[in-house]
C-alpha atoms as one frame of an Amber mdcrd trajectory, in Angstrom:
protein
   0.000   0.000   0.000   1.185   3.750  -0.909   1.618   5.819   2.189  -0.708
   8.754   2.181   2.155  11.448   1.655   3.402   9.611  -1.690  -0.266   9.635
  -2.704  -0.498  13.178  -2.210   2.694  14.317  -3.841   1.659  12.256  -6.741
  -2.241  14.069  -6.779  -0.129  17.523  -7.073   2.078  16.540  -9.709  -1.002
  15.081 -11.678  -2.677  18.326 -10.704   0.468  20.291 -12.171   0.289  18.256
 -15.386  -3.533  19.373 -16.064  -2.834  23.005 -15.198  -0.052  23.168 -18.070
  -2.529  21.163 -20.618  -5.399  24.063 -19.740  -2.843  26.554 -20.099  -1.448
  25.554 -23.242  -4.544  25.041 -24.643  -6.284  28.434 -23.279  -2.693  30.632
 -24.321  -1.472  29.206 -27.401  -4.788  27.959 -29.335  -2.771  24.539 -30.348
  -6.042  22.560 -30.804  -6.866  24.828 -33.515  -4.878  24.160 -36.269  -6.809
  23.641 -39.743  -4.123  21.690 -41.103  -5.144  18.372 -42.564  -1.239  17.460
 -43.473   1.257  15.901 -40.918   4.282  18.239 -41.606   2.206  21.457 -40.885
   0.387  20.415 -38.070   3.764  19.135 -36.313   5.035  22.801 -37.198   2.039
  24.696 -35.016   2.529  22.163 -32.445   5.653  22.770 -32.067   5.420  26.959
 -32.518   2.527  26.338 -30.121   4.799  24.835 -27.927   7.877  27.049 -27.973
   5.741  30.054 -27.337   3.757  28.373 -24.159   7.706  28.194 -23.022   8.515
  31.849 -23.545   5.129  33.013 -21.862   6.187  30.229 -18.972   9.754  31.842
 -18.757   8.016  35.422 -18.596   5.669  34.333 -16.187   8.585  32.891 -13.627
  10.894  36.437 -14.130   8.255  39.021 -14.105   6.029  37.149 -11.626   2.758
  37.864 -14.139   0.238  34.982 -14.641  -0.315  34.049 -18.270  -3.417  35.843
 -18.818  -1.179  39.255 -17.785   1.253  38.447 -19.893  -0.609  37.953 -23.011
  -2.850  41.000 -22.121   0.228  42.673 -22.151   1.577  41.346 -25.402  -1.906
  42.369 -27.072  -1.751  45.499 -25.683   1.413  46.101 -26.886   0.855  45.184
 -30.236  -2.598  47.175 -31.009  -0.869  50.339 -29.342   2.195  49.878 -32.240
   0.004  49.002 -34.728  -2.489  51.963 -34.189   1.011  54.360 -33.474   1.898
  53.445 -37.503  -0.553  51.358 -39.450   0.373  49.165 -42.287  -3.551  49.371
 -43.665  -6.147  51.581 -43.249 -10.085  52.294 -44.212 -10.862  54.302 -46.876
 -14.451  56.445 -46.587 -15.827  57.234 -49.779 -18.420  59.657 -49.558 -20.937
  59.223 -52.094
């Protein structure tokens, strides 16, 4: 029989395991790839996969959760973007 403390280290690591799944998943969108062939679906996996490491690294220096940190990064981005645009509306006026 498994003494109760080795049961309970092995519940957190289990626990750890799911947290990283949901936060891959919920941070990266790597379930939603519309590829149909294996080499480009092993290419978002692993882009999927490198960035959930970067946003993990980020997380441990800065002390930000995830959601934070990609606020941030969206944040960023849209502020850039709207400081120069690259495309813009045109109004006609008829």
């Amino acid at each position: 029989m498994m003494p109760i403390e080795q049961m309970a280290e092995d519940a957190l690591d289990a626990w750890q395991i799911e947290v990283y799944h949901r936060g891959l998943k919920q941070f990266t969108g790597i379930e939603k790839s519309q590829h149909r062939k294996e080499k480009p679906q092993r290419n978002h996996i692993g882009l999927a996969l490198r960035a959930f490491l970067r946003l993990e690294v980020h997380r441990l220096r800065t002390g930000i959760s995830w959601f934070e940190a990609k606020g941030n990064i969206i944040r960023d981005a849209v502020r850039s973007y709207l400081a120069d645009p690259a495309y813009t509306l045109s109004v006609s006026t008829a």
